[in-house]
C-alpha positions as CSV (number, residue, x, y, z in Angstrom):
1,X,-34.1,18.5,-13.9
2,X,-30.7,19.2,-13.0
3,X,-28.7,17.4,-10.3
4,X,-27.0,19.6,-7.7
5,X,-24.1,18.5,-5.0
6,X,-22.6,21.4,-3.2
7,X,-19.2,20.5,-1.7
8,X,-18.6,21.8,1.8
9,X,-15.0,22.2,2.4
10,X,-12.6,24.6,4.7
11,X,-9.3,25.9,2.2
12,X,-8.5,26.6,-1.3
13,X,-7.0,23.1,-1.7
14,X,-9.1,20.7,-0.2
15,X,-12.0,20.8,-2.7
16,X,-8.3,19.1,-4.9
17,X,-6.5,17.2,-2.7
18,X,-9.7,15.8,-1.4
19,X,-12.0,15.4,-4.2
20,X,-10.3,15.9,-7.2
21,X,-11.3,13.3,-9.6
22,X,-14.7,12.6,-7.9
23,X,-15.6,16.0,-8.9
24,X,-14.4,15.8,-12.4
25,X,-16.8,13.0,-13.3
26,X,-19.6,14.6,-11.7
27,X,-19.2,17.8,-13.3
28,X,-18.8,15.9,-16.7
29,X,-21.9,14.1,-16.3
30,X,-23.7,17.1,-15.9
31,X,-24.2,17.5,-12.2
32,X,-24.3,21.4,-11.1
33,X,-21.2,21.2,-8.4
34,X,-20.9,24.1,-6.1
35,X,-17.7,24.6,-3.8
36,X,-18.1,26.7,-0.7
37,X,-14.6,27.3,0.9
38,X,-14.8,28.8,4.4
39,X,-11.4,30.3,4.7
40,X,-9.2,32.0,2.5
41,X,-6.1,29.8,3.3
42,X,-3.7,32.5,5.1
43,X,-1.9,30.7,7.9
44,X,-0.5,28.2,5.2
45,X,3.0,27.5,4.5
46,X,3.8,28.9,1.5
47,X,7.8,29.3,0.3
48,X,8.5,33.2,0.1
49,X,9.6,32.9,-3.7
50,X,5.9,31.7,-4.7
51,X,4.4,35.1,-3.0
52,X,6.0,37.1,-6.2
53,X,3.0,38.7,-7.8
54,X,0.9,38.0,-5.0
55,X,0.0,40.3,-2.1
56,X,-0.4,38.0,0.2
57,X,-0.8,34.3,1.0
58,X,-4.9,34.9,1.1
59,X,-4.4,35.9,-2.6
60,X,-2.0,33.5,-4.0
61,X,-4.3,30.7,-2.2
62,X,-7.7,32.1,-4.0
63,X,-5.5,32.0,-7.1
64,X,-4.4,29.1,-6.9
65,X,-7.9,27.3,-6.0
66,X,-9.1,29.5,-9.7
67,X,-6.5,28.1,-11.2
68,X,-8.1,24.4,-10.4
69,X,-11.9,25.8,-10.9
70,X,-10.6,26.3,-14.0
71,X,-9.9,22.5,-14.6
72,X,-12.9,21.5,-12.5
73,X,-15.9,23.5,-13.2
74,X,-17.5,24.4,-10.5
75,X,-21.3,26.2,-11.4
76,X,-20.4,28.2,-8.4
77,X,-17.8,29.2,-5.6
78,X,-19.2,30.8,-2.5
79,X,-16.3,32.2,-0.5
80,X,-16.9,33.0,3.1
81,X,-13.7,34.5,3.5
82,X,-12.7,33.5,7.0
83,X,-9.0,33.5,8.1
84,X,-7.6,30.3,8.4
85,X,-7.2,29.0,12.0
86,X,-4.0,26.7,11.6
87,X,-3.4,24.1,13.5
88,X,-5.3,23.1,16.8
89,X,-3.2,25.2,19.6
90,X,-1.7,27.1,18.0
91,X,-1.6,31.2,18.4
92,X,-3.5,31.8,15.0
93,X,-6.9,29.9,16.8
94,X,-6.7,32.7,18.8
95,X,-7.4,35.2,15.6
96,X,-11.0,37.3,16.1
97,X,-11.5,36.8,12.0
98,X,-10.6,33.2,11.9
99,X,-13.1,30.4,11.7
100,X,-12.1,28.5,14.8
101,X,-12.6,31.2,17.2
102,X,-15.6,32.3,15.6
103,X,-16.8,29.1,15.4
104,X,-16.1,28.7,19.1
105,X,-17.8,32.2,20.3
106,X,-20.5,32.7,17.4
107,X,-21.7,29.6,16.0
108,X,-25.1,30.4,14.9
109,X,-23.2,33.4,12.3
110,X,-21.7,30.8,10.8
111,X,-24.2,28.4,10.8
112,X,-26.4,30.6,9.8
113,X,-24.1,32.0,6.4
114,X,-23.9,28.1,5.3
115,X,-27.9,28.1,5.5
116,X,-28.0,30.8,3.2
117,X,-25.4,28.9,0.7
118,X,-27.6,25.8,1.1
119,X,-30.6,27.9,0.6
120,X,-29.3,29.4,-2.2
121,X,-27.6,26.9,-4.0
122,X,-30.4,24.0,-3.4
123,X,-28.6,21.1,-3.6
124,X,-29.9,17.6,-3.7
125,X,-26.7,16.1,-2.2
126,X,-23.9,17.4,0.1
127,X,-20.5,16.6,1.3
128,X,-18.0,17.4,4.0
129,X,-15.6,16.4,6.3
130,X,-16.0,13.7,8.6
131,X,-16.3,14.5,12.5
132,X,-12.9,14.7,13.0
133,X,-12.4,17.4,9.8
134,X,-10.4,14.5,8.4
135,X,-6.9,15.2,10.0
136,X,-7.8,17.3,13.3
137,X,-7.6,20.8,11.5
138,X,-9.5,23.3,13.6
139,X,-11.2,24.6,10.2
140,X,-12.2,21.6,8.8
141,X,-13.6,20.2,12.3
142,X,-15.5,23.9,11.9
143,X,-16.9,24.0,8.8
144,X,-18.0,19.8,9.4
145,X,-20.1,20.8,12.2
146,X,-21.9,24.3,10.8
147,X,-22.4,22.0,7.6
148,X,-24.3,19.3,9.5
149,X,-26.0,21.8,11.6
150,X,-26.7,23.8,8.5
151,X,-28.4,20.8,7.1
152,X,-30.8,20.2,9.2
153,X,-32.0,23.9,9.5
154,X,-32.0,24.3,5.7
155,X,-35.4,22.9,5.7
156,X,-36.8,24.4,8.5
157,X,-39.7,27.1,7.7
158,X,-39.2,28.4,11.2
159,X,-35.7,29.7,10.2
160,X,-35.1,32.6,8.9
161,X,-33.1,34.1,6.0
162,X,-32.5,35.9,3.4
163,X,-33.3,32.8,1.2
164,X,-36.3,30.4,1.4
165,X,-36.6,27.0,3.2
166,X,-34.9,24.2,0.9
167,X,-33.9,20.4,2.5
168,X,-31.2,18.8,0.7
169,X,-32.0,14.7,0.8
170,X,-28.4,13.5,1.4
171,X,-25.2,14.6,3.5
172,X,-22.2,12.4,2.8
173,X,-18.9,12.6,4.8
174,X,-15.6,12.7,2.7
175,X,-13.0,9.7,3.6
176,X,-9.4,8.8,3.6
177,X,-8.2,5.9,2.5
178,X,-7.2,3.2,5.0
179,X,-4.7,1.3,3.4
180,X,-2.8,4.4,3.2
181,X,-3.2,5.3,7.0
182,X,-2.0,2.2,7.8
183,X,0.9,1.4,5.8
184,X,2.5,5.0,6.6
185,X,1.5,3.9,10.3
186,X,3.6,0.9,10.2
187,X,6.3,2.5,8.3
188,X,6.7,5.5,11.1
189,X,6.6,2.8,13.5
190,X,9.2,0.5,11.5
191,X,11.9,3.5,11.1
192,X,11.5,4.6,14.8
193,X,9.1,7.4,14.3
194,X,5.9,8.5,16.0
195,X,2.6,8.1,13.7
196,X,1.1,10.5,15.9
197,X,3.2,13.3,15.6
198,X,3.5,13.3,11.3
199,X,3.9,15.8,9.2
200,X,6.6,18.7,8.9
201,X,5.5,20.3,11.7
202,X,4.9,17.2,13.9
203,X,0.9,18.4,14.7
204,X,-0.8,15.1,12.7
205,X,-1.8,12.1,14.4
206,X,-2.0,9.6,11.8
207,X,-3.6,7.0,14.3
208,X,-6.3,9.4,15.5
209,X,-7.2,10.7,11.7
210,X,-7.4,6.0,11.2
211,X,-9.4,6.1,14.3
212,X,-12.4,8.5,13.0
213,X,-12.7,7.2,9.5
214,X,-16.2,5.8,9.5
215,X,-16.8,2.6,7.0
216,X,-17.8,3.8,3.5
217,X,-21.1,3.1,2.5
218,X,-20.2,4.7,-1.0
219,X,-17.7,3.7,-3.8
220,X,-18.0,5.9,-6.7
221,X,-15.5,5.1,-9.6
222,X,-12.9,7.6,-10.7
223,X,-10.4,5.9,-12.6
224,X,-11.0,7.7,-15.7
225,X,-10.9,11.1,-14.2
226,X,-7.4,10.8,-12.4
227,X,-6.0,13.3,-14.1
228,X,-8.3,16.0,-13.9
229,X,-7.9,15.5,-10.3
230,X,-3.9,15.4,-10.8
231,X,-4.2,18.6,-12.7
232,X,-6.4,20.6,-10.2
233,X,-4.0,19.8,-7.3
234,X,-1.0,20.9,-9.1
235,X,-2.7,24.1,-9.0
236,X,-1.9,24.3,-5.3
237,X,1.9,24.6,-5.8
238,X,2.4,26.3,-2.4
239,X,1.1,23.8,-1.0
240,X,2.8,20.8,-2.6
241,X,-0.2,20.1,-4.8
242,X,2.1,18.6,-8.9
243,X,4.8,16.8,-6.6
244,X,5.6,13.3,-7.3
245,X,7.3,10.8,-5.0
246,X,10.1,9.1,-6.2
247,X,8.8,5.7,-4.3
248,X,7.5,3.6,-6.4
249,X,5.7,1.8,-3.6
250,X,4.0,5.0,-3.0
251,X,2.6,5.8,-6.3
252,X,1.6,2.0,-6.9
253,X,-0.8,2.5,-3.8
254,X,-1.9,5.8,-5.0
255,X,-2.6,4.9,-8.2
256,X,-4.7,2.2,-6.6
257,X,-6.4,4.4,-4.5
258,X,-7.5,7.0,-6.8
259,X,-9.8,4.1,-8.9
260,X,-12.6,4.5,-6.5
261,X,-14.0,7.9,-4.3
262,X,-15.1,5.8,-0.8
263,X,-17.4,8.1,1.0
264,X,-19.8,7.6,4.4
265,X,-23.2,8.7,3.7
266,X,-24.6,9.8,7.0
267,X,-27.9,11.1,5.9
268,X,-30.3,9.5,5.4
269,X,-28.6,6.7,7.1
270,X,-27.6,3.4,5.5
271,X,-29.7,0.7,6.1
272,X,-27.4,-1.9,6.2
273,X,-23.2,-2.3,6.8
274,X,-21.1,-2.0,3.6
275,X,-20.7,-0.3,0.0
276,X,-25.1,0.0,-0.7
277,X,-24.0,2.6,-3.5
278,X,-22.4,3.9,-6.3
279,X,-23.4,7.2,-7.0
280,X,-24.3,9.9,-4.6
281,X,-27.7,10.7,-6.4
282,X,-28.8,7.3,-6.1
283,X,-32.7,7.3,-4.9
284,X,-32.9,11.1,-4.9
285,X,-36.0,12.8,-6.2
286,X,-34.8,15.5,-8.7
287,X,-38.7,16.9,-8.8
288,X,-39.3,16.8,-5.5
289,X,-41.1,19.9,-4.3
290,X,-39.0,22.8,-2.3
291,X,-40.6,23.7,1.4
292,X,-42.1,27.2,0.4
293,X,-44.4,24.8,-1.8
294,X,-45.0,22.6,1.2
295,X,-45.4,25.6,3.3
């Protein structure tokens, strides 16, 4: 039977940035990996001069995340087609048709549209972003919490959809590396800057996305699929995705943290502290029976 993982992720990017090469090796071992992207990436800031051709930034961003399906091979992308929120505060949350204020005033919609991918895609395994959406974005916090609600109403035969009642058997969150966090932490600190106000725009807090990374339980090697992962996040040129840094520090510690995908697996929850696996699918039953044959 075939292995299903459906990843559960807010923009055209992140399925690249975030899980690049831990896709790659999945998808060349086989494993059925299904994307679904909440938003359509709007409120992003993209350089005028990469709009020509493009409509909009909603179409240059689906492009651009084809553009790395094409690399990664996803079976499937189910597009929810939100407008992106931006960042926390900001006007854009503010938006009727964006996924932070919808989240905010009609949860059980989208709860109830990531059921329907669950239902219909029927993975075994899922992942998305830790309780804190990874770096504080609105979207990602969003899409986390429908996810984990979706999971555990997937299953339920009391709730109803278009599709039948399926239960996935593991929900994983995705991770940033420490070492990382806390080396550009104490270099902010070092050269007089605030780690809590990063970024461009000053609206990441470096210490708060260190402060909600939850120890991994999961170490999944990825060495050999770097550059698929390099490839599909060059895709996302408007959003710096092909850029190299010319410190050599920088690469060296990003080279040594793309060897190894670390993930939390919150469900069903580990049984003791530390890495207990190395492969999501570990222990799941590929022939287990879907709940309309319980039912």
């Amino acid at each position: 039977m075939t292995k299903r993982l459906l990843i559960s992720f807010a923009h055209p990017d992140d399925e690249s940035f975030g899980l690049g090469s831990f896709i790659g090796r999945y998808v060349a071992e086989g494993v059925e990996v299904y994307l679904l992207c909440a938003t359509n990436g709007d409120v992003g800031t993209v350089s005028p001069e990469m709009l020509n051709g493009y409509s909009s930034i909603a179409e240059l961003r689906l492009a651009e995340l084809e553009c790395a399906n094409q690399i990664l091979g996803f079976k499937d992308i189910h597009l929810l087609r939100y407008k992106d929120s931006g960042m926390m505060g900001s006007e854009t949350t503010q938006d009727p048709q964006c996924l932070w204020y919808q989240w905010q005033h009609n949860p059980d919609d989208v709860t109830r549209k990531v059921v329907d991918v669950i239902r219909q895609v029927r993975p075994h395994v899922i992942i998305t972003f830790n309780e804190y959406g990874g770096y504080g974005h609105p979207d990602h916090i969003a899409i986390q919490q429908a996810t984990v609600k979706a999971f555990e109403l997937a299953g339920d035969v009391t709730y109803k959809t278009e599709y039948a009642p399926y239960q996935p058997q593991k929900l994983y969150y995705n991770r940033f590396p420490t070492l990382l966090l806390r080396i550009g932490i104490l270099f902010m600190r070092l050269t007089g800057k605030d780690p809590r106000k990063a970024g461009v725009n000053e609206d990441i807090d470096l210490q708060a996305i260190l402060d909600h990374v939850q120890p991994a339980t999961t170490a999944i090697d990825i060495a050999a699929y770097r550059e698929i992962g390099q490839r599909a996040s060059a895709c996302h040129r408007s959003q710096g995705g092909g850029r190299m840094t010319n410190n050599l520090l920088l690469r060296l510690l990003g080279w040594w943290q793309s060897r190894k995908q670390l993930l939390t697996r919150v469900s069903p929850p580990p049984e003791r502290a530390g890495i207990i696996e190395h492969d999501v699918f570990e222990n799941v039953m590929l022939d287990e029976p879907s709940m309309e044959q319980l039912s």
